[in-house]
C-alpha positions as CSV (number, residue, x, y, z in Angstrom):
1,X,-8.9,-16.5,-14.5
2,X,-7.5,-13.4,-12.8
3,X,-4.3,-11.6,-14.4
4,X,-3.3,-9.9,-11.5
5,X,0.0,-10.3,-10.9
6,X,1.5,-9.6,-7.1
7,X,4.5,-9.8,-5.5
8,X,5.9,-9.9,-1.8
9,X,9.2,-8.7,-0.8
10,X,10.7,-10.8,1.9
11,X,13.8,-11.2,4.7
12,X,14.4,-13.9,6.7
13,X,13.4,-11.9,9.9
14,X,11.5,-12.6,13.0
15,X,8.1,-11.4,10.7
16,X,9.1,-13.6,7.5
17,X,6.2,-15.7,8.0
18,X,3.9,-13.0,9.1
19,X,4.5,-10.6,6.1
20,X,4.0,-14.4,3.5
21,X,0.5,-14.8,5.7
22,X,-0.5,-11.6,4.8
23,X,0.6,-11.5,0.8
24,X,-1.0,-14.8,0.4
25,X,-4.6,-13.8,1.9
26,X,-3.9,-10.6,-0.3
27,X,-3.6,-12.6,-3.4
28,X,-6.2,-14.9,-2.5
29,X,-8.2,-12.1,-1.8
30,X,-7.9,-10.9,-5.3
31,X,-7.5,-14.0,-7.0
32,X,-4.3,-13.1,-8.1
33,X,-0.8,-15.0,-8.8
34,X,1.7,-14.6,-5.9
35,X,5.9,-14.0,-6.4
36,X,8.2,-13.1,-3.9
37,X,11.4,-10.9,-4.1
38,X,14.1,-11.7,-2.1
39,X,17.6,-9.1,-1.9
40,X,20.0,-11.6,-1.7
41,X,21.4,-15.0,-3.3
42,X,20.2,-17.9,-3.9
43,X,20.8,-20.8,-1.2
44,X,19.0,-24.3,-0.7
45,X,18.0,-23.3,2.6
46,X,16.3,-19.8,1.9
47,X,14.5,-21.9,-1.1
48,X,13.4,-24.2,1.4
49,X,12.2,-22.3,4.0
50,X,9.8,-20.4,1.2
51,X,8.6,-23.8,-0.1
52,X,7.7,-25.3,3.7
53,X,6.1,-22.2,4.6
54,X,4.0,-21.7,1.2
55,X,3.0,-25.1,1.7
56,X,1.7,-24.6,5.0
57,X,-0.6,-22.0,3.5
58,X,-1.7,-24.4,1.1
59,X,0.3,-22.9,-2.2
60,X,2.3,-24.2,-4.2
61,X,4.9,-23.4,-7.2
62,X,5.1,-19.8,-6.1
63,X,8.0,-18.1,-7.9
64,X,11.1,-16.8,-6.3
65,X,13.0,-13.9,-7.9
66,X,16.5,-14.0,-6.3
67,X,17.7,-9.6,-6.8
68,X,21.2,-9.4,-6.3
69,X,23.8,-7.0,-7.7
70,X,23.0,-3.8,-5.6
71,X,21.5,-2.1,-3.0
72,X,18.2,-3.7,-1.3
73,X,15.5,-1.1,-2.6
74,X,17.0,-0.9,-6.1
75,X,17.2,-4.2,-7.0
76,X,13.6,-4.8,-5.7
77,X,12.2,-1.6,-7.8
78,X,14.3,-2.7,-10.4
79,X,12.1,-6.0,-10.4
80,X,8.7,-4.5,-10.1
81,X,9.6,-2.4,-13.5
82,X,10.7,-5.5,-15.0
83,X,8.2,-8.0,-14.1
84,X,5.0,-5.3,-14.2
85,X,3.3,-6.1,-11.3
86,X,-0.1,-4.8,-10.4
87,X,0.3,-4.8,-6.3
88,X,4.5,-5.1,-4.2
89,X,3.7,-5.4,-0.9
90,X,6.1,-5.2,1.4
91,X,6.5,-4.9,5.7
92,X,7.9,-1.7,7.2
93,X,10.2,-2.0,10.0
94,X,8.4,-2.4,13.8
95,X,10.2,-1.1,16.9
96,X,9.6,-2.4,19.9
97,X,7.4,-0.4,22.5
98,X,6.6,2.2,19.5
99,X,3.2,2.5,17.5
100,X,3.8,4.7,15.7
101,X,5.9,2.6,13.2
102,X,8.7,4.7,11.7
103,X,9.9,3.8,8.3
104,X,13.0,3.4,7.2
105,X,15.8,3.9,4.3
106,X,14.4,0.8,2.3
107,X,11.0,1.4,2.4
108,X,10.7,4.8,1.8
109,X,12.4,4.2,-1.1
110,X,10.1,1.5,-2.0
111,X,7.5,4.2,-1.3
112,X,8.5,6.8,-3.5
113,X,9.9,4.5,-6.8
114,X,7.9,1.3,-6.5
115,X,6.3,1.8,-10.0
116,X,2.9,-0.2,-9.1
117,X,0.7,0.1,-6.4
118,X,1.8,-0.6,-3.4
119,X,0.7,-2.4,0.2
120,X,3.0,-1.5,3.2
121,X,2.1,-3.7,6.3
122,X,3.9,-2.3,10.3
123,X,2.5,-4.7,12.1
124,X,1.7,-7.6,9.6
125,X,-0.5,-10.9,11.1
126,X,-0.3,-14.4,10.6
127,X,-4.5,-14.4,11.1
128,X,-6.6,-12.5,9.3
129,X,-8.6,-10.0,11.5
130,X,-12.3,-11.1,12.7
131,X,-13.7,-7.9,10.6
132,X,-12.1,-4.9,8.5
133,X,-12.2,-1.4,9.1
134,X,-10.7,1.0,6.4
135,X,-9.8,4.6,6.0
136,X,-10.2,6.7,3.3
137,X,-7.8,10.0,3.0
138,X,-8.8,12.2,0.9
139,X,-8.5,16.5,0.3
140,X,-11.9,18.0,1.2
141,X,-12.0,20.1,-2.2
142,X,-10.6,17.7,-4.6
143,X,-11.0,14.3,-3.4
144,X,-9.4,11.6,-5.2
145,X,-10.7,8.3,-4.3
146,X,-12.1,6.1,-7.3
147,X,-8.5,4.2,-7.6
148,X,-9.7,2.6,-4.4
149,X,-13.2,1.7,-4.9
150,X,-12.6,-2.0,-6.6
151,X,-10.0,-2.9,-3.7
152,X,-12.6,-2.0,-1.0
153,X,-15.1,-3.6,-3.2
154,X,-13.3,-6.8,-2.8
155,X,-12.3,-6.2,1.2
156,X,-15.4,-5.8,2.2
157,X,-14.8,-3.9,5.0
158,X,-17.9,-3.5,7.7
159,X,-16.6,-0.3,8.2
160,X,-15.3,2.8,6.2
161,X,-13.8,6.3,7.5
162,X,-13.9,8.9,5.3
163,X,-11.6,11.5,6.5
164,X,-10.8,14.8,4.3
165,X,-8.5,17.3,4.8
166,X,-9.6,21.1,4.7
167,X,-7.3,23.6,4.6
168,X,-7.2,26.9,3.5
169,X,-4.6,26.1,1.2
170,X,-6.1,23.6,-0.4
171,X,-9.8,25.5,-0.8
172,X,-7.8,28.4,-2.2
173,X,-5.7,26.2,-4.9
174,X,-9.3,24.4,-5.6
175,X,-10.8,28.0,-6.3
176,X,-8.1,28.9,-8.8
177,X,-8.6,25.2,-10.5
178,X,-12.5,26.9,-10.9
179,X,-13.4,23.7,-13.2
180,X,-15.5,20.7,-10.9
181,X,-12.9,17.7,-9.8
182,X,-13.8,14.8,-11.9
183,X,-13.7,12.8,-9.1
184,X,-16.8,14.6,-7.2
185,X,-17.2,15.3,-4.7
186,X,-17.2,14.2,-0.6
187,X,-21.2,13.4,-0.5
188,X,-20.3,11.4,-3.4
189,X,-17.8,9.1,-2.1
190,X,-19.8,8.2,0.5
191,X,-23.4,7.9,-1.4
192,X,-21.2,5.1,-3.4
193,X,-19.3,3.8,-0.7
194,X,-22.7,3.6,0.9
195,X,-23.3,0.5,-1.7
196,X,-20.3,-1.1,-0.2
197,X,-21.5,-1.2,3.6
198,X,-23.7,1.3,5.4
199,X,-21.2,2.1,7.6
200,X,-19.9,5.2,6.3
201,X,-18.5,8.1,8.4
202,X,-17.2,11.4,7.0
203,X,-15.3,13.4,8.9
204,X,-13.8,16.9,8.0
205,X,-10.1,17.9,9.1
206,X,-8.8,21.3,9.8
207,X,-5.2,21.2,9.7
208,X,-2.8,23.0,7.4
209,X,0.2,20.5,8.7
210,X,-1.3,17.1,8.3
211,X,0.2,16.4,11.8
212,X,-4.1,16.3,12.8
213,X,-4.5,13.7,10.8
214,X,-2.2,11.5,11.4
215,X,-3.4,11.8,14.8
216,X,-7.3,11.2,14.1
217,X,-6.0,8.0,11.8
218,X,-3.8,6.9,15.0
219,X,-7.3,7.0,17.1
220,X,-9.4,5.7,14.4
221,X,-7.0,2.7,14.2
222,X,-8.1,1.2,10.9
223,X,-7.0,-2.1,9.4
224,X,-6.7,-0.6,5.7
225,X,-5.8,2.5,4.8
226,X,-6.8,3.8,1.5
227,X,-4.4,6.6,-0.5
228,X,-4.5,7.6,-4.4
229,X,-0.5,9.0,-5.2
230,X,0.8,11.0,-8.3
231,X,3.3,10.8,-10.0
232,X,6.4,13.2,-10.8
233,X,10.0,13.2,-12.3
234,X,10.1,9.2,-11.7
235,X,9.0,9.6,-8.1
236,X,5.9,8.6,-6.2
237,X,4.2,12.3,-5.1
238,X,1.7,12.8,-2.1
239,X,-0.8,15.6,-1.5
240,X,1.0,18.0,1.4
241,X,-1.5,17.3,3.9
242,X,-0.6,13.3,3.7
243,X,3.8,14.0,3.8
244,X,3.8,11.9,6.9
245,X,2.9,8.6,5.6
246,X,6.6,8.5,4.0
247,X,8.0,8.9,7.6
248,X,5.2,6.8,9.6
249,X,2.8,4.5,8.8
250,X,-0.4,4.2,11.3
251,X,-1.7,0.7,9.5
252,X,-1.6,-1.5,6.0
253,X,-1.1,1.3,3.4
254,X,-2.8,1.1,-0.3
255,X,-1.5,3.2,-2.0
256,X,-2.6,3.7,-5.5
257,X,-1.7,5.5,-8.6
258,X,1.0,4.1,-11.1
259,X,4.1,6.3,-13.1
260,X,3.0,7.1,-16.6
261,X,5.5,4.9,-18.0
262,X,8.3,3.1,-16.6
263,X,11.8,5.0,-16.4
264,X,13.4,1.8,-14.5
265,X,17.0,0.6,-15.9
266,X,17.1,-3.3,-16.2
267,X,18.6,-5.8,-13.2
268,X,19.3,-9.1,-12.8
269,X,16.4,-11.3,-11.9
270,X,17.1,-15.3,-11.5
271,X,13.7,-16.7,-10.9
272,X,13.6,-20.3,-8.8
């Protein structure tokens, strides 16, 4: 029996079934256990309305964690570093008439603190799509990757875009590194990706911004995209070429990599 342990935050807004639909196939996915966070009290009808609609997707006795006492985003990162979960996923904000799916205050604090891996969904679907397509970003010189590999193991996608940055900023910081990247390198990835489905495509990506590609990921239009984050002073750090995914997210974001050790005071957490 799995161990995994995730969690889904939730509002009662016009996508609160939508962003459930997609934790639960998550979890299911995984075979993991499935909680959800919600910022705000207790009531019978908020309790009801997660029961009825769990029960619609067939599961039942999921626990509720009830974070009040403060803001939004720090009572729900206050509960991931209580409860240890392995994967918070949570839905980014969707404006009307606007792909490209700005974040805002909440999540990108959920980006940068959450202190587990993390799964933000724009655009989040009650069905799950016919077939998967994911993305890979990764730095041309150093790419990390492998944080990824048993989550795209277990998606299955048919397809899988490989697309590394190159910059002259980064081939000049991997030249001073000298030693070879652990992680190997970019005919690697895809030789062992290659064992996952055959339909691998690399695709170098000359931009010193990252503003290229973000572009390139917005035509690509993946169902999955695949990131592996560091970890600084308590907050969740990105390669510079990848800065944009804290201000817009093109599609569901893994992103990988977990703090050292957890720096997060305790809050009050009343499970159901």
């Amino acid at each position: 029996m799995s161990s995994l342990h995730f969690a889904v935050a939730s509002t009662f807004s016009p996508r609160f079934r939508a962003v459930l639909a997609e934790a639960d196939r998550a979890a299911r996915m995984f075979g993991a256990r499935l909680s959800v966070l919600h910022a705000g009290e207790r009531t019978q009808e908020k309790a009801a309305s997660f029961q009825e609609t769990f029960a619609d997707f067939g599961r039942e006795n999921v626990e509720i964690y009830w974070c009040e006492g403060g803001a939004p985003a720090q009572v729900l990162v206050t509960a991931a570093g209580n409860e240890k979960f392995d994967l918070f996923i949570a839905g980014t904000i969707a404006r009307p008439n606007d792909p490209r799916n700005f974040t805002g205050t909440i999540v990108r604090e959920l980006f940068s603190r959450t202190p587990c891996d993390l799964l933000l969904i724009p655009d989040p679907k009650e069905l799950a799509p016919a077939a998967l397509n994911a993305c890979l970003l990764v730095e041309a010189h150093s790419p990390r990757w492998r944080a990824a590999k048993e989550t795209l193991k277990t998606l299955k996608p048919s397809k899988i875009s490989i697309l590394a940055a190159d910059s002259p900023f980064a081939l000049a910081r991997r030249s001073l590194l000298g030693a070879e990247t652990e992680e190997g390198s970019l005919e690697d990835i895809c030789d062992e990706l290659s064992e996952i489905t055959p339909a691998v495509d690399l695709r170098r990506i000359r931009s010193n911004t990252g503003f290229m590609i973000c572009e390139v990921v917005q035509e690509t239009a993946p169902d999955f995209l695949f990131v592996e984050s560091g970890w600084k002073a308590g907050q969740r750090v990105l390669p510079p070429y990848l800065g944009w995914l804290e201000q817009v997210i093109p599609s569901r974001l893994f992103l990988f990599g977990k703090p050292p050790r957890s720096a997060m005071e305790e809050g009050a957490i009343i499970p159901l």
